[in-house]
C-alpha positions as CSV (number, residue, x, y, z in Angstrom):
1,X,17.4,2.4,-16.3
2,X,21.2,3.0,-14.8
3,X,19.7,2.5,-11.0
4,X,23.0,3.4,-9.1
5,X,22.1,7.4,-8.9
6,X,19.2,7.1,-7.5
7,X,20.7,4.2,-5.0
8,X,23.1,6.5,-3.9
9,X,20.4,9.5,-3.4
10,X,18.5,7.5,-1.8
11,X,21.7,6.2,0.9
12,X,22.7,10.2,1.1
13,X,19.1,11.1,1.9
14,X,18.5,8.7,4.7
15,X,21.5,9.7,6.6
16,X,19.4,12.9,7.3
17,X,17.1,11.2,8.6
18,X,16.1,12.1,12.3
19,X,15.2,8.9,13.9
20,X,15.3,9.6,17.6
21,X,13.2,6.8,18.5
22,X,13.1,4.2,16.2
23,X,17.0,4.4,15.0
24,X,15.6,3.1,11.7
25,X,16.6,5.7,9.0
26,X,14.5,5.4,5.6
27,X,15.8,7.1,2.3
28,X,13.9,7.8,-0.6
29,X,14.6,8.9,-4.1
30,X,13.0,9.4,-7.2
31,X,13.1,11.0,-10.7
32,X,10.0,13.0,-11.9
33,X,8.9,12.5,-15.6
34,X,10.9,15.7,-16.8
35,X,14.1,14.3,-15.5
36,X,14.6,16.0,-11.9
37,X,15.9,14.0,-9.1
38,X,13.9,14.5,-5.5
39,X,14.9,12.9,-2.0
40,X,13.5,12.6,1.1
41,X,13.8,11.4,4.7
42,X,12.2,9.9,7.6
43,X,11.6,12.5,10.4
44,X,10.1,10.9,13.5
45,X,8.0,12.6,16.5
46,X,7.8,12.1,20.1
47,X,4.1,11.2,19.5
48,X,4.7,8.4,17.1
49,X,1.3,9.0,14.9
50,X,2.9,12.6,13.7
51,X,6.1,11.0,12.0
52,X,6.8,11.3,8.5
53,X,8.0,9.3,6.0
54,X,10.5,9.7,3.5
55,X,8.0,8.9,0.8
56,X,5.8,12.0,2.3
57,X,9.4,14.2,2.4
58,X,10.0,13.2,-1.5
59,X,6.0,14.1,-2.7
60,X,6.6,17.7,-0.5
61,X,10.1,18.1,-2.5
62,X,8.0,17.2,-5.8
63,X,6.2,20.0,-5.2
64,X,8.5,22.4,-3.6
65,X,10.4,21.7,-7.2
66,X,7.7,22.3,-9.5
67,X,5.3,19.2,-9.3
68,X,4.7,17.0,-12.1
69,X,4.8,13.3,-11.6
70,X,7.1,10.6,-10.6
71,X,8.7,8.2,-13.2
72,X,11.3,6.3,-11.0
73,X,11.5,5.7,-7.5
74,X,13.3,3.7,-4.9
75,X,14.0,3.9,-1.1
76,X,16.5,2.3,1.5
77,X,16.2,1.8,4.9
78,X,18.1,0.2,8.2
79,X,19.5,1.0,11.5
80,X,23.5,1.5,10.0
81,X,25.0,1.6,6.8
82,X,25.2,0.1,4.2
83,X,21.1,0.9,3.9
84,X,19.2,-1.5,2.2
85,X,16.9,-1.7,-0.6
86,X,13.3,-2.0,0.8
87,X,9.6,-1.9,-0.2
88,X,7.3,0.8,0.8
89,X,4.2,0.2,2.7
90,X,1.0,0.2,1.5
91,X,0.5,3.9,2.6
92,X,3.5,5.1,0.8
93,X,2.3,3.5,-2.2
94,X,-1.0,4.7,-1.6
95,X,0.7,8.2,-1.3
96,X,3.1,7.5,-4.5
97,X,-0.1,6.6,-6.7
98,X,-1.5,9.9,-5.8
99,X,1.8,11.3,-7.4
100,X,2.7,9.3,-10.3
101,X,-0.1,6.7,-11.3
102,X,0.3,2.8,-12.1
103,X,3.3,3.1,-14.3
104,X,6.1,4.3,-11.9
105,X,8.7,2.0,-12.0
106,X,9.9,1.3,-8.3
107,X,13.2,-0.8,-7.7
108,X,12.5,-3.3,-5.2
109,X,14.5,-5.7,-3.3
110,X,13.2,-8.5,-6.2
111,X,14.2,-6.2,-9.0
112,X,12.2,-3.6,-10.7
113,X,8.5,-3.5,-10.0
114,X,5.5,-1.6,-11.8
115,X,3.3,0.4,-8.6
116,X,0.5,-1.6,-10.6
117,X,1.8,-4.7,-9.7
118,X,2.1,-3.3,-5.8
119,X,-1.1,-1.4,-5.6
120,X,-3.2,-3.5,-7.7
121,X,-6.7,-1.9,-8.5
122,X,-5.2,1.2,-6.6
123,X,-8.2,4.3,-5.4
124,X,-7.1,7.5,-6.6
125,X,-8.7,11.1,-8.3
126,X,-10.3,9.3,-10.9
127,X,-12.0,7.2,-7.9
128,X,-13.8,10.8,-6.5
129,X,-14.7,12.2,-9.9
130,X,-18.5,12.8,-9.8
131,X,-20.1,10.9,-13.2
């Protein structure tokens, strides 16, 4: 996987982001499994509790763009530029599972990682399905 597109997405995405409070701009990017590219942004709110995250920008753009499910993902975050590679928390992986399963492959600032291997034993659909 040539990671530098979606890198660079990710960088262009997170200078969107509106950070009025924190100053800490995320980016996130990702390729779906038919080959689309989606972004998103941080956008932050005077209440704290009503912000969104770029992971949450990039599952509404999924769907905006057709749905499906996400193959490859990676975000970036910092105060300036040059924004750095970084992990997303448990929610967003919580909210990424919901949206691709256990085999998405993030990049992460060790390298590429599985979501299996950051969500282990990860609740999702399958978890609510009556037997």
């Amino acid at each position: 996987m040539d990671w530098q597109p979606l890198e660079l997405a990710a960088r262009e995405a997170a200078t969107h982001a509106y950070v009025e409070y924190s100053h800490y701009r995320v980016g996130a990017a990702a390729y779906t499994a038919d080959g689309r590219l989606v972004t998103g942004c941080n956008v932050e709110n005077a209440s704290y509790g009503l912000t969104l995250c770029a992971e949450c920008g990039l599952v509404s753009a999924l769907h905006l763009s057709g749905g499906g499910k996400l193959a490859y993902f990676t975000c970036v975050g910092g105060t300036e530029e040059p924004f750095e590679i970084i992990t997303p928390c448990g929610r967003c992986r919580q909210l990424l599972f919901e949206h691709s399963g256990p085999d998405l492959v993030l990049l992460t600032p060790e390298g590429e990682r599985l979501l299996a291997q950051m969500l282990p034993q990860a609740f999702g659909p399958a978890n609510l399905e009556v037997r």
